[in-house]
C-alpha positions as CSV (number, residue, x, y, z in Angstrom):
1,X,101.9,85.5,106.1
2,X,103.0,88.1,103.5
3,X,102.9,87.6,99.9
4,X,104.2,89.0,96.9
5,X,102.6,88.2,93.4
6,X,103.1,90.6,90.4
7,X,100.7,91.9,87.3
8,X,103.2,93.2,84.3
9,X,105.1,96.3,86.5
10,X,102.8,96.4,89.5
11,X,104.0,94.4,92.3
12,X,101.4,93.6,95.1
13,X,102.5,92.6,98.5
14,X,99.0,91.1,100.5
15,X,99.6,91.4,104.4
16,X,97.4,88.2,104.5
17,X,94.0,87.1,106.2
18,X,93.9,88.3,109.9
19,X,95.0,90.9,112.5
20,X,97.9,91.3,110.4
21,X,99.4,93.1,113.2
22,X,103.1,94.4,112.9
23,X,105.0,91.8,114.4
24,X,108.7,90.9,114.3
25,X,107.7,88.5,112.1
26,X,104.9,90.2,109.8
27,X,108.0,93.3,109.7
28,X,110.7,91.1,108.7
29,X,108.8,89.1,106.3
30,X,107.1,93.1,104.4
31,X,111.2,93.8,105.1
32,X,111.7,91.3,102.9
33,X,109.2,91.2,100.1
34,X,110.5,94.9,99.9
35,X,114.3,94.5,99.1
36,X,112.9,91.7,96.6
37,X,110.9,94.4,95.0
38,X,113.9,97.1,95.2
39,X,115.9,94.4,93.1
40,X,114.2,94.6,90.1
41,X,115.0,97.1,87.3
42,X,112.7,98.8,85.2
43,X,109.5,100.2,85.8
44,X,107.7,99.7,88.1
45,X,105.1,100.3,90.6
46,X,104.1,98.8,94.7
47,X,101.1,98.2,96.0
48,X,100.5,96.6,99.4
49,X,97.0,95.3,100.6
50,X,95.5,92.7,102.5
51,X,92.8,89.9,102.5
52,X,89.7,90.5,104.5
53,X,88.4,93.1,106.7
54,X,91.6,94.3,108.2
55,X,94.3,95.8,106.6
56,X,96.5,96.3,109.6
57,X,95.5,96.5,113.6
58,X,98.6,97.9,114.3
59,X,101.3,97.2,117.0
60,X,101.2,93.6,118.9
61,X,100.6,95.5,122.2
62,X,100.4,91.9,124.0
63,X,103.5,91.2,122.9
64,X,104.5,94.4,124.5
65,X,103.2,93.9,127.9
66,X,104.7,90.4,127.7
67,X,108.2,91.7,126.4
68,X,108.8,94.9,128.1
69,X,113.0,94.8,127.7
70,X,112.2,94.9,123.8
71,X,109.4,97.6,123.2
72,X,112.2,100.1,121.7
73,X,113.6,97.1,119.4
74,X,110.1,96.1,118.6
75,X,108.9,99.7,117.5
76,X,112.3,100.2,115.6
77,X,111.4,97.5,113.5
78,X,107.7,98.6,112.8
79,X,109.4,102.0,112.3
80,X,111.8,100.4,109.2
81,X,108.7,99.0,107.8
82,X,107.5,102.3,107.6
83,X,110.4,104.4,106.6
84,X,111.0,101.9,104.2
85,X,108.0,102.7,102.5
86,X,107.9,106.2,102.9
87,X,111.1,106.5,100.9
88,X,110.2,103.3,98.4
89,X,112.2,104.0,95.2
90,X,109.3,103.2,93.2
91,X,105.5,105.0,93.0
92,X,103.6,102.8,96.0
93,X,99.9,102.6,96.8
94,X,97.8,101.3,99.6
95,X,94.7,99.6,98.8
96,X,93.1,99.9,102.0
97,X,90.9,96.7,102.1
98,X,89.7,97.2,105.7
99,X,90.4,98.8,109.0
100,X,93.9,100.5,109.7
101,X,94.7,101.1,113.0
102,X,97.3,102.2,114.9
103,X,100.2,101.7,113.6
104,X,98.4,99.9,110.7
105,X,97.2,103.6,109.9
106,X,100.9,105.2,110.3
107,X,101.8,102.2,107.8
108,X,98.8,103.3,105.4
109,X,99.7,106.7,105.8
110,X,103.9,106.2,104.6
111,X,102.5,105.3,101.0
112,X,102.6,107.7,97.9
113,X,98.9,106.9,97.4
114,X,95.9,105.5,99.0
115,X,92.5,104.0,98.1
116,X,90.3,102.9,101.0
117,X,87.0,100.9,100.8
118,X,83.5,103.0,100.7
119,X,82.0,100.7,102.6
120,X,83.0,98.6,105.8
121,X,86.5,99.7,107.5
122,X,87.7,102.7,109.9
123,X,91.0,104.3,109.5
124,X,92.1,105.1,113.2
125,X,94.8,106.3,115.5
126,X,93.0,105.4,119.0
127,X,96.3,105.6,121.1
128,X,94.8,108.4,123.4
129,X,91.7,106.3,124.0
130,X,94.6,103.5,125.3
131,X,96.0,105.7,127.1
132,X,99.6,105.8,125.2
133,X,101.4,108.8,123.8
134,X,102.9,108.5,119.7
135,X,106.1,107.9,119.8
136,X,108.3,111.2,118.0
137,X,109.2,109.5,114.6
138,X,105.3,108.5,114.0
139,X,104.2,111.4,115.1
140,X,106.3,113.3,112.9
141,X,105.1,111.5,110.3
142,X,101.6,112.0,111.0
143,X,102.4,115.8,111.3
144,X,104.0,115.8,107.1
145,X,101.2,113.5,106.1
146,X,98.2,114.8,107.3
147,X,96.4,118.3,107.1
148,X,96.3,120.2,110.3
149,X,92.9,120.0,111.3
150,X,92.8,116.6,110.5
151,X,96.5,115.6,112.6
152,X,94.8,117.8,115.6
153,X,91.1,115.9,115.4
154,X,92.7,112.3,114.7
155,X,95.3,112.4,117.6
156,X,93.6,114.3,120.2
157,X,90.3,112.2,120.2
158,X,91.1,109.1,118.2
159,X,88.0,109.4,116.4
160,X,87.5,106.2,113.6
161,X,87.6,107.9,110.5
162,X,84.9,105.5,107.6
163,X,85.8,105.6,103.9
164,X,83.8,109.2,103.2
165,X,85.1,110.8,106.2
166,X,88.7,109.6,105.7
167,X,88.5,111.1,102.1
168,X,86.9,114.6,103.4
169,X,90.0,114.7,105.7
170,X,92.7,114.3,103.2
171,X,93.6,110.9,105.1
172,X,93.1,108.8,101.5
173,X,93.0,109.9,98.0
174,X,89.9,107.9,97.1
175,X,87.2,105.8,98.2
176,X,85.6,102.8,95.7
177,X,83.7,99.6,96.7
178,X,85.5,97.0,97.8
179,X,86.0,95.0,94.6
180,X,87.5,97.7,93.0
181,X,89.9,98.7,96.0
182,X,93.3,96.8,94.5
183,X,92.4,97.6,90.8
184,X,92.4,101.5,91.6
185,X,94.8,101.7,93.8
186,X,97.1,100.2,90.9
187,X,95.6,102.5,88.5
188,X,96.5,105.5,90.5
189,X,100.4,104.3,91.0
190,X,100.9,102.7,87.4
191,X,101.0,105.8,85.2
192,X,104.5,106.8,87.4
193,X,105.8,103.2,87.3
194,X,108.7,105.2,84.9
195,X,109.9,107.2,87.4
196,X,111.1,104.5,89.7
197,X,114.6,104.4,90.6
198,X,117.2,105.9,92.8
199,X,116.4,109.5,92.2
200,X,112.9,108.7,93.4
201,X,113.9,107.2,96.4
202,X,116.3,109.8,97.0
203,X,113.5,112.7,96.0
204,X,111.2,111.4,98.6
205,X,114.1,111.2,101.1
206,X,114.8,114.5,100.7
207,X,111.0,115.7,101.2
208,X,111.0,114.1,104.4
209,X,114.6,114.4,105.8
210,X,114.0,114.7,109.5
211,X,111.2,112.3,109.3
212,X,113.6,109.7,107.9
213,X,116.2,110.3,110.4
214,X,113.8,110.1,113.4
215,X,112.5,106.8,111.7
216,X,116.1,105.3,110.9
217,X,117.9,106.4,114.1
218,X,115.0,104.8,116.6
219,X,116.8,101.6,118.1
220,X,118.5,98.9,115.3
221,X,115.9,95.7,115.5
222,X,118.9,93.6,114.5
223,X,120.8,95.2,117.3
């Protein structure tokens, strides 16, 4: 279950111990921690990280097979988790406390700044190893995020990217041991806790316009 606990402007929302896979449940509950968040005035700063060796596997694929009449609702609400982020009216940071992958790597990805682990944990997007294709709106938001050589190599083989290698890439902004993971991923975001606010969220909305759109217009999950 998702969390939310603060420490003076930083607010820290912790997937939880597990999978943490991006359920309808784990969305609507990050969905929800986030407006919370939104609400308060001031300065102000998001950090989202989880508790054990995964920070997010991604999309509940057996759900998928299992629920085939609502795999375009189900992405559409993984994709509002994400947009959400991406346009976050206040500085966010992911402390990446384990593997990403999947759509737990997209999610990594929509933050302002990220700090992975040196040690343990693989940042990955294996869907050609499934066998699925990236659905448009991630894909264009791999395609802003990451460099080119690195959007080419990371779709097109699905290779598991460790904390060095991520950081060579221009995937994260840092790598630290694991105990220092959450503190510098908060250091990174605090010194821009001023700037949060409407004209942040509407600054990063406007650096990514169609990626937004492509991310809002996929199908309504309260549809």
């Amino acid at each position: 279950m998702a969390t939310l606990r603060s420490e003076d402007d930083t607010y820290i929302i912790d997937f939880g111990e597990g999978e943490n896979r991006m359920t309808h449940e784990f969305c609507a509950q990050v969905l929800e921690l986030l407006a919370e968040v939104e609400q308060i005035e001031g300065p102000k700063v998001l950090v989202t990280t989880a508790t054990g060796k995964i920070y997010s596997n991604g999309l509940d694929v057996e759900y998928m097979a299992a629920n085939p009449e609502d795999v375009a609702r189900y992405l559409g609400h993984t994709m509002l988790v994400c947009e959400r982020i991406l346009t976050f009216p206040a500085p966010t940071a992911a402390a990446i406390n384990g593997h990403a992958f999947g759509l737990g790597a997209f999610l990594q990805l929509a933050h302002d700044h990220r700090v992975m682990r040196s040690d343990r944990g693989f940042i990955c997007w294996p869907e050609v190893v499934l066998g699925m294709t990236f659905p448009h709106p991630l894909q264009e938001l791999n395609r802003v995020r990451l460099p080119a050589m690195t959007l080419h190599e990371a779709q097109v083989t699905g290779r598991r990217y460790g904390g060095s290698d991520a950081l060579a890439a221009g995937i994260v902004h840092a790598t630290v041991p694991e105990t220092e993971v959450l503190s510098s991923a908060c250091e990174l975001a605090a010194p821009h806790a001023a700037t949060a606010g409407d004209v942040l969220g509407a600054v990063k909305a406007q650096l990514y316009p169609d990626v937004v759109a492509l991310l809002r217009d996929h199908p309504n999950p309260h549809s």
